[in-house]
N, C-alpha and C positions, 0 to 999 in steps of 0.2 A: 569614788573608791576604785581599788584593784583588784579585780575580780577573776578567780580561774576558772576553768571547767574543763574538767576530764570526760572525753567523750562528746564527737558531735553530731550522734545521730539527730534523731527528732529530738529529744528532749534536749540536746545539752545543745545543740546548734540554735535553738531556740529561744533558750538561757542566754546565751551567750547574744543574740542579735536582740534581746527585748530589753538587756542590760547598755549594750550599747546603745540603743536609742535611748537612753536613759539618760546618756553622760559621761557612764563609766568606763574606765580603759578594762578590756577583756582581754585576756590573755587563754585561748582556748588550743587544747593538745588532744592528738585521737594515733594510734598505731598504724590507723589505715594510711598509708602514705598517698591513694587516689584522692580521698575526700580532700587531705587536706591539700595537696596540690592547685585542683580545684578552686578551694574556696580560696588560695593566694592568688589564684588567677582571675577571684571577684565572679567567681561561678555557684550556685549553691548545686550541691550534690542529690538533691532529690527534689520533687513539686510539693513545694507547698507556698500560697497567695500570700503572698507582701513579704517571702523570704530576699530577695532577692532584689526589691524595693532596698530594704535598709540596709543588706550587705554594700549596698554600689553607695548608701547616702551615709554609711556610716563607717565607710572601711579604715579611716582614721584612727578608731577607738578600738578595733581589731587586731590581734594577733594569730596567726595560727600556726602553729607548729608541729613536730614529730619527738620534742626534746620536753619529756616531763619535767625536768628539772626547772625548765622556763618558767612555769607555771608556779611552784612553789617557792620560788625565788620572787620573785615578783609579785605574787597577790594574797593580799592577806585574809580576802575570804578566798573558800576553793569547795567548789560545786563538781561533787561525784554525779556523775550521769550517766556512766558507764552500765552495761546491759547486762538485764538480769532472768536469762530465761530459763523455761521450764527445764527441769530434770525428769527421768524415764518414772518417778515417784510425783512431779506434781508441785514439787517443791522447789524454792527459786537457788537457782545455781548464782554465787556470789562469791566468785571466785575472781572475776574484774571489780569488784568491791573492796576483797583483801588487796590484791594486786596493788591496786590505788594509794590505798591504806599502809602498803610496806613505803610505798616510795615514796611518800609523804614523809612519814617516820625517818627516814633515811634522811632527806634530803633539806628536812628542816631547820631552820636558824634561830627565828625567833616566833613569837606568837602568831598561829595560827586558826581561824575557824574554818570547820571543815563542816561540810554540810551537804548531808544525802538529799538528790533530787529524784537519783532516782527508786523506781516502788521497790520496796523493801521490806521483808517479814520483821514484825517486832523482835527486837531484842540486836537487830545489825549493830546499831550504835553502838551499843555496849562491845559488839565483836571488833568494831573501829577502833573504838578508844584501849581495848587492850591490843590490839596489833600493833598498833604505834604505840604505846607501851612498853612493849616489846622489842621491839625496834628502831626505837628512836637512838639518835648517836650520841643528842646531848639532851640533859633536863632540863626542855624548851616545854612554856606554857602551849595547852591547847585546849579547844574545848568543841565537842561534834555537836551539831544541831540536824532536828530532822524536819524539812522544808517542801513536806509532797508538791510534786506536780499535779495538775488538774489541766492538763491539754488534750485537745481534741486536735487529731489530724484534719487539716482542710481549714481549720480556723486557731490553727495551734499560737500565733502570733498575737490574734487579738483577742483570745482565752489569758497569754500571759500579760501584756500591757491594760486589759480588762476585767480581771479575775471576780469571780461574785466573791470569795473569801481567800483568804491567805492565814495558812496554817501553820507555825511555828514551836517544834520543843525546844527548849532549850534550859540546863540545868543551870545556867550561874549568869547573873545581871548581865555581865559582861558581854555573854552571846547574846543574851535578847538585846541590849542597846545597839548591839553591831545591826544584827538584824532587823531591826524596830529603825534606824538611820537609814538601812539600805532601800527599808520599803517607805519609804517615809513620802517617796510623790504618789503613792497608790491609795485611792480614798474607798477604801473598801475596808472593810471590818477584817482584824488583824487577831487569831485566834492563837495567844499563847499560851502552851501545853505541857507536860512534861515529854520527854521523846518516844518513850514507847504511846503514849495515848497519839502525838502527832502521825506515827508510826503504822497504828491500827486504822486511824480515821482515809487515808488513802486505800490500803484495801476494803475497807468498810464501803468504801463511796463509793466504787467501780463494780461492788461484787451487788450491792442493792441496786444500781441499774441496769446491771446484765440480769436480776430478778424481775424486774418491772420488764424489761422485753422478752422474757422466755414466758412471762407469766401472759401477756398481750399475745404472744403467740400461741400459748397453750387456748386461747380464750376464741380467737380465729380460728382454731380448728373446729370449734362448739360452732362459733355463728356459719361458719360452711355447711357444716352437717346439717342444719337445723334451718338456712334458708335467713341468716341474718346479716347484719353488716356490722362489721367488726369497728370500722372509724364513727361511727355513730356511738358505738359503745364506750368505744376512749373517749371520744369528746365531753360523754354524760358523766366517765369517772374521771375525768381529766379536769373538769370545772369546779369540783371539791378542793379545795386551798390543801386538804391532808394528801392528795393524790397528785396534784399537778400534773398537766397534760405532756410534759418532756417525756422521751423513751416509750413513750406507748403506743409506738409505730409498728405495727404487723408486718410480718416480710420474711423474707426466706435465712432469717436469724443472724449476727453480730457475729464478726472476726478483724484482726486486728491483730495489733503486739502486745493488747493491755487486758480486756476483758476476758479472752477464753486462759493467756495466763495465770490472770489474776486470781481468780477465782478456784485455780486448782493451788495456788500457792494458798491464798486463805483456807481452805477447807482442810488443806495439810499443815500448817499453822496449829488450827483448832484442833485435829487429831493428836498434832504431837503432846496438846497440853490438857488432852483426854474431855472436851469437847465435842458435843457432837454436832456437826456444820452436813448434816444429810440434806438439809436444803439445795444448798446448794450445789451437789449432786445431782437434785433433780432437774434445777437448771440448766447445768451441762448438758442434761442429757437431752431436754426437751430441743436445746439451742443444736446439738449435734445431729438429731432428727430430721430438721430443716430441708435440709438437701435431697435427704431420698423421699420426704414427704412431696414437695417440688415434683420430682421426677415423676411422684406416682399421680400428679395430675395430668402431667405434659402427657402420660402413657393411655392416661383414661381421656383423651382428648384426641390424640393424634392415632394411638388403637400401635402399630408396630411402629418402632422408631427405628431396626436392621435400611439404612440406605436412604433416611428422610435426611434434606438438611436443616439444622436446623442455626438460626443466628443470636449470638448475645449480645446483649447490647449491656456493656460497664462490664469491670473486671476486676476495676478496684475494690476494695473491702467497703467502701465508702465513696461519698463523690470529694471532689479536691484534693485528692490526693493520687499518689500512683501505687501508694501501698498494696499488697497483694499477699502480706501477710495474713494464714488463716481465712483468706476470702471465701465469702462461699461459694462465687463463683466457678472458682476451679474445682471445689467438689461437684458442683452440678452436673460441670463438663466432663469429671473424670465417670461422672455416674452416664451421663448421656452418652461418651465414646465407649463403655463398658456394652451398651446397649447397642452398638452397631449404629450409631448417628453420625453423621456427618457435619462437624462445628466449622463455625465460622463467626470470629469475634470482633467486636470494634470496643475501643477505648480511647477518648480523649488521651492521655498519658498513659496508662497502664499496660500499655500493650506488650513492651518488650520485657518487662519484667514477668509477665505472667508467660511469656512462652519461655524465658529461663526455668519458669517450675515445672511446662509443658510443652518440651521440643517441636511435638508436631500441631501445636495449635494454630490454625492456618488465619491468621489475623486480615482483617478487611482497612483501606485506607480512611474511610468515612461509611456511615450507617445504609447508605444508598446501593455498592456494591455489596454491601453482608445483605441487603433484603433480596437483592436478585436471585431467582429460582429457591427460597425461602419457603421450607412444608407451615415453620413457625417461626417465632421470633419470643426472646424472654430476656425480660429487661430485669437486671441485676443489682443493676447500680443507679442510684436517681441522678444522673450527671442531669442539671438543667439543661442541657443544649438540645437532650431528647426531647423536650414537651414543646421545642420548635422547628421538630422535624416537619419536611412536606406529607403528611401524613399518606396524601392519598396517593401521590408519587411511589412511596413505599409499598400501600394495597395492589398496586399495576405490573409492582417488581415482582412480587411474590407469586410462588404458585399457589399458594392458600394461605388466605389473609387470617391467620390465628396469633392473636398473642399474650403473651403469659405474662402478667406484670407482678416480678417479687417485689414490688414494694408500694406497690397502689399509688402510682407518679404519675399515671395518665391518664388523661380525661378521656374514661370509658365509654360514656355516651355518643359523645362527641365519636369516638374511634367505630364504635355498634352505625352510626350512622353513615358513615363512611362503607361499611359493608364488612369491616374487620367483627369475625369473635373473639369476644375479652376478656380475657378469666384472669380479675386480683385475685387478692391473700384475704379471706376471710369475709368477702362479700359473693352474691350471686352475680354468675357471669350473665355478661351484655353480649347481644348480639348471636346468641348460638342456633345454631340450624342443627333441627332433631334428625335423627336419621331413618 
């Protein structure tokens, strides 16, 4: 097939390489004239594992471009993936949705299917199909289909060529066989909907596992208090088939492009149609928490932090990625240099992007120069490369071997017996000297 895509951040660069590995000639368009320069030059514009794999094996079945009309000329599905972010209400700004949707209308000949990728509040379709409506030049068939994403940064590529389901609304035969043809090499269960239920089931899905992690968090603060261990406890509700062990990771709480979104776009969804989604509120808030909770242990451990330095280890929002959107890292930091600290960060990839959000974050070139003259150390981000640092190399750099680990990635014992104190998220620290 011929296939378009509007927009190639994460999702629609995505789109666009998981289809080309497919077979299919892609025809993909974005405003930013860097990215797509870039990706003519067979560069992928951001980190993410096996992007850049299929760009270089597959640049055949590629196109990239700056001229929408390409796009709609040429493909007869066309995949909106353009970005849909918060308003100062909560609510998703979709305003490169219409955008989309006029030039579509414009510029179209003959049958079209058009189909949102990306998250979207119920009822966009319906805004799709009367836009082009609206503004279409001639009475050309078409028909909008709504096709959530389900990617995870860091494994966004083999999330889409491996998906556990694939979800489909679609109101007339015609879009489901288009669609039902296009997914036809994917041996997973193929859930056909009407568009608004397709619609609801992607914020449903993001806004229940940012609840399973604020709730694992909420639960870490109990087993702290109280002298328990938090991974002991997921593992015992995590082996119940109704609970499943994903997302019930403790840690210094979830940020991103999609989850702290999202969940303010659903709870303002359900407000508008007099629903009450206070849950989910409480989620926010417990997840927003995160950071000064963090902070109030580095302070009940380290005692003044005015001139200590201290070093982060991850930056990203997540490992494999360079993402730095919503991280909580940089609230940590924005909370530790409030406090008169002295940072010092390393990050596999994220490093330059996070000193674009924080001019003077003085960035380390590897974890060995951020440990030296080090009060502590607080790991952020589970990049694997840390659980095979020299550990003890690092306890000899330091001036006091303390470390803070938000996300319980290193083997504490192991580190207590090196002579480091350990303090996870929700378990008792290893290794502490009374005073």
């Amino acid at each position: 097939m011929k296939i378009g895509v509007f927009g190639v951040g994460y999702v629609g660069l995505t789109t666009a390489l998981g289809f080309a590995s497919k077979g299919h000639r892609v025809f993909a368009v974005d405003k930013d004239e860097t990215k797509i320069e870039l990706l003519r030059q067979g560069k992928v514009p951001y980190f993410e594992p096996g992007a850049q794999d299929i760009l270089e094996r597959r640049r055949e079945m590629l196109s990239f471009s700056t001229d929408p009309a390409l796009v709609v000329r040429e493909a007869e599905v066309i995949f909106i993936c353009v970005g849909t972010p918060s308003l100062p209400d909560g609510s998703a700004d979709l305003s490169q949705v219409e955008e989309v949707a006029r030039f579509i209308a414009e510029e179209m000949q003959d049958y079209r299917l058009i189909v949102e990728k990306s998250t979207v509040p119920v009822h966009t379709a319906y805004w799709i199909k009367r836009t082009i409506n609206l503004y279409r030049k001639k009475e050309v068939p078409f028909d909008v289909v709504s096709n959530p994403e389900f990617l995870k940064e860091g494994t966004a590529l083999s999330d889409f060529l491996h998906p556990h389901r694939i979800v489909i609304g679609a109101e007339t035969q015609r879009a489901r066989d288009i669609m039902g043809q296009l997914y036809r090499d994917f041996k997973v269960p193929i859930i056909y909907t009407d568009v608004k239920t397709a619609e609801i089931i992607k914020h449903a899905s993001n806004s229940f596992l940012a609840t399973k992690i604020s709730f694992i968090n909420m639960v870490a603060d109990l087993c702290e208090a109280v002298g328990a261990d938090v991974e002991m406890v997921a593992e015992g509700m995590g082996l119940d088939p109704r609970i499943g062990k994903e997302f019930l990771k403790a840690g210094v709480g979830f940020g991103g492009s999609c989850f702290p979104k999202d969940i303010k776009a659903f709870y303002r969804i359900a407000e508008e149609n007099q629903v009450d989604f206070s849950l989910l509120k409480e989620v926010e808030r417990i997840n927003l928490e995160r950071p000064a909770r963090f902070l109030k242990k580095i302070k009940k451990v380290i005692w003044n932090l005015k001139g200590k330095t201290i070093g982060i280890l991850g930056l990203s929002f997540k490992p494999n990625t360079d993402d730095v959107r919503e991280a909580p890292s940089l609230k940590i930091i924005k909370l530790l240099m409030e406090e008169g600290a002295q940072i010092k960060a390393y990050d596999p990839v994220a490093g330059e992007n996070a000193k674009r959000v924080i001019p003077s974050l003085q960035l380390s070139p590897e974890p060995y120069s951020l440990a030296r003259g080090a009060n502590a150390l607080a790991l952020i981000t589970e990049w694997e490369e840390f659980k095979n640092l020299d550990w003890k190399k690092i306890k000899d750099l330091m001036e006091t071997p303390i470390i803070f680990d938000g996300r319980n990635f290193l083997e504490g014992r192991k580190l207590a017996s090196l002579g480091f104190e350990y303090y996870p998220v929700g378990k008792p620290p290893l290794g502490k000297r009374n005073g």
